[in-house]
C-alpha distance (Angstrom), angle and dihedral (degrees) to the residues before:
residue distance angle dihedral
X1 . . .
X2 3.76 . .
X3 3.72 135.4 .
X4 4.05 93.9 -84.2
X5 4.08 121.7 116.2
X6 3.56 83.3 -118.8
X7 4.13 98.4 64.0
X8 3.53 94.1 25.1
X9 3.96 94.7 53.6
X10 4.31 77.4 52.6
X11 3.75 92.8 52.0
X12 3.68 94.1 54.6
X13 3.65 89.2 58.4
X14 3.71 91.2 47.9
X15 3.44 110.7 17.8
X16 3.87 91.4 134.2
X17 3.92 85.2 75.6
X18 3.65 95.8 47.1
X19 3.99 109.0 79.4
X20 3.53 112.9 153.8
X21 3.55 132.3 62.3
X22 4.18 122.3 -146.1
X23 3.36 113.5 -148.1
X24 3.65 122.3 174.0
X25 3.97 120.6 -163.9
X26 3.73 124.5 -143.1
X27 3.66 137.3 -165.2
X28 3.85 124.9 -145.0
X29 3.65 134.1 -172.9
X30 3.55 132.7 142.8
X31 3.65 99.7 -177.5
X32 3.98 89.6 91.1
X33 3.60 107.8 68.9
X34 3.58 90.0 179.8
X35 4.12 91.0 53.6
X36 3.64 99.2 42.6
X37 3.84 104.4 88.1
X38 3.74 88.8 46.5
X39 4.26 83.4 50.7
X40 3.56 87.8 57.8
X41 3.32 102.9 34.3
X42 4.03 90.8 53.0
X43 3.82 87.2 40.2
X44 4.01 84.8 60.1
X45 3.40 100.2 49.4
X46 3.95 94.5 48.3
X47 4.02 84.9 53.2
X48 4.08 88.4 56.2
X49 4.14 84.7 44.8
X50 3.40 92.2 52.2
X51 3.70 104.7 45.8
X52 3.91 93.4 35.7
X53 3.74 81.9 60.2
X54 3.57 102.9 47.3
X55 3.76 84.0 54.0
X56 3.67 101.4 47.5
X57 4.12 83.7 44.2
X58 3.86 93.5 39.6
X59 3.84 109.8 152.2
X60 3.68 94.6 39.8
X61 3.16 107.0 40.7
X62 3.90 136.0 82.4
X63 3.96 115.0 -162.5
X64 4.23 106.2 -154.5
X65 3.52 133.0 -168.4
X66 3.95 112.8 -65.4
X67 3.90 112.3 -98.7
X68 3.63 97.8 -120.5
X69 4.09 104.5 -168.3
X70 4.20 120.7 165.9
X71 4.03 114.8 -98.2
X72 3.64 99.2 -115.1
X73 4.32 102.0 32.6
X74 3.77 112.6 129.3
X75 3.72 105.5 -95.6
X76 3.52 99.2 -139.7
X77 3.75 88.5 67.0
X78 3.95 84.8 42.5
X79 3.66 87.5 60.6
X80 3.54 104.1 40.9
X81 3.43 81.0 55.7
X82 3.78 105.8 41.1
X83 3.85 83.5 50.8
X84 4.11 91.0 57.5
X85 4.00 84.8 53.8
X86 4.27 81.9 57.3
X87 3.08 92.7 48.8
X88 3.53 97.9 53.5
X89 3.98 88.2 48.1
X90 3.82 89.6 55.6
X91 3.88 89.7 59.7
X92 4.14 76.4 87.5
X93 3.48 129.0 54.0
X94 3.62 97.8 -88.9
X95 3.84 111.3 135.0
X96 4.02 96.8 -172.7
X97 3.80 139.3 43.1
X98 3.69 120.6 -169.4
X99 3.64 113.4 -161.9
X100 3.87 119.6 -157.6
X101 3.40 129.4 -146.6
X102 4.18 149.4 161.1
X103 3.14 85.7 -168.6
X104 3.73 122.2 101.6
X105 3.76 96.0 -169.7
X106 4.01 92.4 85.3
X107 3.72 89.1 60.3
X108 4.01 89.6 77.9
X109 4.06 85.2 51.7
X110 3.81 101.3 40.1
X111 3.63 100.1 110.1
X112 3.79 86.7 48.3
X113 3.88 89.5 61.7
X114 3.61 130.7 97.3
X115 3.95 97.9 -145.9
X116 4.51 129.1 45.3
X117 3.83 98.8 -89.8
X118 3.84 105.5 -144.2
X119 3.77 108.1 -161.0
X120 3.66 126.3 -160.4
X121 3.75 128.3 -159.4
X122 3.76 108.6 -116.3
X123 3.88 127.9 -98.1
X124 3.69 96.5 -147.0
X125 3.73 105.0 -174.7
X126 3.32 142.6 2.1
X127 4.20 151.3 81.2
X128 3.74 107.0 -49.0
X129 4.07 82.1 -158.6
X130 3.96 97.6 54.7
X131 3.15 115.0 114.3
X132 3.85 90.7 -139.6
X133 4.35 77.4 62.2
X134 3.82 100.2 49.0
X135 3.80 91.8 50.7
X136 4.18 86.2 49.7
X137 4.37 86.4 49.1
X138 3.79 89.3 43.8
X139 3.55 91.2 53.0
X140 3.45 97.6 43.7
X141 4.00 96.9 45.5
X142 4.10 87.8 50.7
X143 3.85 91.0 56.4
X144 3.80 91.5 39.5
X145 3.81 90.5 54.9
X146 3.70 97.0 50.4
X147 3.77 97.2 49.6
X148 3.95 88.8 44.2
X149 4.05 83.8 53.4
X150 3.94 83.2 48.6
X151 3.73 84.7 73.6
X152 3.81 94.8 54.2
């Protein structure tokens, strides 16, 4: 289910089905000009992770807003606050949060965090419509959804 008034008017009616929450987390800057098609481009690709997971996962799976944090923000603060946005989740009956991420800056703060932070290396380049790219993203999204079923 995703965060539309469609799913979520579904979840309410079975929300005791739905136990894990898909968060991904996304960095923005534009102060980088040489950085920010990569940004978007990774920023993309997370947003076809994220919702080709939610579908291959559908039933159990909630897909919230993206956590949208700036590039270069202390990460301590990031956490604090990325744990506030758990906490919030938790007010349901959701008993896992899966947090993901290209990039490999959470790993020094993963114990810190409230959810599992999954994180991806980083597609850099490329066409998202290739079919040399699909096969990567298919790939990808079948190893993502058995470690995230590792947690159930």
């Amino acid at each position: 289910m995703k965060w539309r008034k469609d799913d979520l008017e579904k979840y309410v009616q079975a929300k005791e089905y739905i136990d894990t929450i898909l968060m991904p987390l996304i960095p923005f800057q534009l102060t980088n000009d040489e950085d920010i098609g990569k940004d978007a481009f990774q920023q993309e690709i997370m947003t076809i992770f994220a919702n080709e997971i939610e579908q291959e996962l559908s039933g159990r799976v909630l897909l919230i807003p993206s956590y949208f944090y700036l590039k270069d923000a202390e990460k301590a603060i990031e956490v604090e606050r990325l744990n506030q946005w758990i906490s919030e989740t938790e007010k349901q009956p959701f008993n896992h949060t899966i947090l993901l991420t290209f990039d490999p800056s959470w790993r020094k703060h993963e114990k810190e965090l409230a959810g599992d932070l999954l994180w991806l290396p980083g597609i850099q380049t490329g066409d998202i419509h290739s079919n040399e790219m699909q096969s990567v993203i298919r790939d990808q999204i079948s190893q993502l959804s058995e470690i995230i079923r590792s947690y159930w």
